[in-house]
C-alpha positions, 0 to 999 in steps of 0.5 A: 597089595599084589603079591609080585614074581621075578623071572630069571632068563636062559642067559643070566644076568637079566630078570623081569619081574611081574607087574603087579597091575596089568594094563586097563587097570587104574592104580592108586599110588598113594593108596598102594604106597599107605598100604606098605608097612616095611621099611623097605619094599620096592616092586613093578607097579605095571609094565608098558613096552620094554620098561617097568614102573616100580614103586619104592617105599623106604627108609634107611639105606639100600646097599651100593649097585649099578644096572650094567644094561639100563638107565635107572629114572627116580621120581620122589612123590612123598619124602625125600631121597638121596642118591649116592653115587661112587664117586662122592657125589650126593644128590638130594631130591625133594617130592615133584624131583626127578633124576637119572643115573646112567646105566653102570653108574655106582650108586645107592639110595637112601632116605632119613625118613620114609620116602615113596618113589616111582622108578622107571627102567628097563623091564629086563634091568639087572641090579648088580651089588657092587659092594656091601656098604661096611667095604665102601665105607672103608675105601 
């Protein structure tokens, strides 16, 4: 697999992340995906105009966040994910799902068992942690 770089800008607050594919090149997702052998592990597979796609593999659960600036679009290709989202809802997706969260929308992911998805969002999306999950699940 290609290894990947974040950027920080001038301002703060935002990162672009190289994709590690550039344009002209054909990716095999699945062989990408069969290559990864943590539990967790997401990164930009190519870049197009203003946004990103990212591939994710994981199992278990990523800590509660939002992106203040973008809108954050999971498709699942293997496995299945959950979303949690602040306000008690949990949506479950199946392989061939997709479902959007809204930009500032509190949420995390989560899968019993490894699950692959593909994530599209803004190049310059920035991930704020709201809270850890220990101080979630005491509120």
């Amino acid at each position: 697999m290609t290894d990947y770089r974040t950027k920080q800008n001038d301002q703060g607050g935002t990162h672009s992340e190289d994709a590690a594919f550039p344009g002209l090149t054909v990716v095999n997702l699945k062989q990408q995906a069969d290559s990864v052998d943590q539990t967790y592990k997401n990164f930009v597979v190519v870049n197009i105009n203003n946004h990103c796609v990212r591939l994710a593999v994981m199992q278990g659960e990523f800590r509660w966040h939002q992106h203040p600036r973008s809108d954050e679009c999971f498709l699942v290709v293997e496995g299945d994910l959950e979303i949690d989202l602040a306000d008690g809802r949990t949506f479950r997706l199946k392989p061939g799902e997709v479902f959007t969260i809204p930009a500032g929308a509190i949420h995390r992911t989560r899968s019993h068992a490894r699950a692959v998805n593909l994530c599209f969002e803004d190049r310059n999306a920035y991930t704020d942690v709201v809270f850890e999950d220990s101080e979630r699940a005491s509120k």
